[in-house]
N, C-alpha and C positions, 0 to 999 in steps of 0.2 A: 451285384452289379450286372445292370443287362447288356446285354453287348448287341454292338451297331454292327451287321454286314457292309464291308466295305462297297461294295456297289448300289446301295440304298443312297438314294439323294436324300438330304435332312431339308426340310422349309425353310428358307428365310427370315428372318427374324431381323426385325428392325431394333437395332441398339442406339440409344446415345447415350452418351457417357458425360456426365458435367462432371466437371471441377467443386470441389466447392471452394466457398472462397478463402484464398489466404491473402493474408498481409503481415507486413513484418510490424510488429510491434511498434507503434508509435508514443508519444507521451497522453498524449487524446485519450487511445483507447486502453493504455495502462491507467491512468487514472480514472476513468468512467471502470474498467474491471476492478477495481481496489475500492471503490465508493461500493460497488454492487456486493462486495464480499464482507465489508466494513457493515453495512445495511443487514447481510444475512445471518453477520456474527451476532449483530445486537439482537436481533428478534429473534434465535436460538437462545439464548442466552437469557433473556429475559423473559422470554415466552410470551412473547407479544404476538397480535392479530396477523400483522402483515407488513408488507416495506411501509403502507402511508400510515400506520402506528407510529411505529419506525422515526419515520421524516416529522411527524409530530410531535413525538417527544424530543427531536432533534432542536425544533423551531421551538421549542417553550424552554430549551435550555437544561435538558435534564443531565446532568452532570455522569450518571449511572449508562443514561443513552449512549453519550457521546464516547465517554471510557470506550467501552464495550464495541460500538463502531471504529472507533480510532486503535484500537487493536486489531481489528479485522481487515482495515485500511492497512495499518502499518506492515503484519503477515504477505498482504499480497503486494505490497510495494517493495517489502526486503526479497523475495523472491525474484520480482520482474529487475532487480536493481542486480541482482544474482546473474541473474539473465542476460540481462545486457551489459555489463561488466564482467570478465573474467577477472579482474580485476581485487576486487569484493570478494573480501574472507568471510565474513559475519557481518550481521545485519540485528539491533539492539533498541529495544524502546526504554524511553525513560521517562517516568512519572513524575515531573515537578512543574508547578504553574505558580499561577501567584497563591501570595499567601493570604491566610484568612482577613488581614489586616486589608491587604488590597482587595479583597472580597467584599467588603463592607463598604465600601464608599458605592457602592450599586451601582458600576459600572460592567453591565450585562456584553462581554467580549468573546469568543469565541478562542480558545485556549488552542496553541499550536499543538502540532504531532512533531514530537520529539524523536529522534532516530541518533545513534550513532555508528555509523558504516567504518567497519574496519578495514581497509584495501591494502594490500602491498604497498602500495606507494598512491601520493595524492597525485591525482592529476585533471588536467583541465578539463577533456571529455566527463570526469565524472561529475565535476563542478558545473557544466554543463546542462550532464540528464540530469541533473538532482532538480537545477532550475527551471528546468523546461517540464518536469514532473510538479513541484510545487505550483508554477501557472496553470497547468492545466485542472491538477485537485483544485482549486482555488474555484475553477471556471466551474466546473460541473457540483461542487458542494455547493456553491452560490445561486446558481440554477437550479436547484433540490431543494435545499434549506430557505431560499429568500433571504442571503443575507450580501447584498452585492457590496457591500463596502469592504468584503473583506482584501488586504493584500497579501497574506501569505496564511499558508494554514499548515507547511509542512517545514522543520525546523531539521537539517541534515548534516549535524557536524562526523566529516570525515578526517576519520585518524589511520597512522598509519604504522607499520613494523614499528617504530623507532621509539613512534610516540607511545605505544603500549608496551615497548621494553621498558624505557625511559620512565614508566608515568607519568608522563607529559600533555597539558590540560584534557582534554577530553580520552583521553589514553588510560589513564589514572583511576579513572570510573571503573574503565573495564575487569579491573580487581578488586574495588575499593568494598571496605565491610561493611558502609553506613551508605551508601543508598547507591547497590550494586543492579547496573540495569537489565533487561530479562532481552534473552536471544531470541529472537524472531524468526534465525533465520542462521543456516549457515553451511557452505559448501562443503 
């Protein structure tokens, strides 16, 4: 290390310093981040070209797509839910849609993202972010995918202590042998 003589003037040197930008997490840009991570799951995963592969397999309905996306959605939505709830013990995806019967009638629908959020106790702010989070995925997959009729894409039953001692409806899941659902997520 060189050393400076204290009676040496050093040059001036012009600094600015920015900021960069923060902001506090809103429902906008939690759902635009959980689409972008949903988007990068699936094209790992399936080793696709790039996001507009991606968004095109998305738009023809590939069922392999959408899985794969809506796991990568679900991951970074049970986090940001983590995040903005201290509330939120665990965060849980569950696979069931319609059945092949409903399948067949060739009604081309876009199957919801299934979650169940385990918290200490239910309360309204959660019920809340959960809806102001479903509007917003709703807005930006729709603006992605081309599909604006959609009204809801994110499906958030929260249970609580009581209901998972208890086994009590969506509680019950959370141990159950025959179709036990996968953690996402958890503090």
């Amino acid at each position: 290390m060189a050393k400076v003589p204290s009676n040496e003037i050093m040059p001036e040197v012009d600094v600015s310093l920015t900021m960069p930008e923060w902001r506090l997490p809103d429902a906008a840009s939690v759902a635009e981040d959980a689409l972008a991570a949903g988007l990068k799951f699936c094209i790992q995963k399936m080793g696709l070209a790039g996001q507009q592969t991606a968004i095109g397999r998305l738009q023809q309905g590939d069922s392999t797509a959408r899985g794969y996306c809506y796991y990568g959605i679900a991951r970074h939505l049970a986090e940001s839910l983590g995040a903005l709830d201290e509330n939120v013990k665990a965060v849980y995806v569950v696979d069931y849609d319609a059945t092949a019967d409903d399948m067949s009638l060739g009604e081309k629908q876009t199957s919801l993202l299934h979650l169940i959020a385990w918290a200490e106790r239910k309360t309204s702010a959660l019920d809340s972010l959960v809806e102001a989070l479903d509007r917003a995925l709703v807005q930006h997959y729709a603006d992605l995918i081309g599909q604006h009729q959609l009204a809801h894409l994110l499906d958030v039953q929260v249970v609580d202590d009581a209901d998972v001692k208890n086994r009590v409806g969506y509680g019950a899941m959370l141990s159950s042998l025959y179709q036990r659902p996968i953690q996402v997520w958890k503090r």
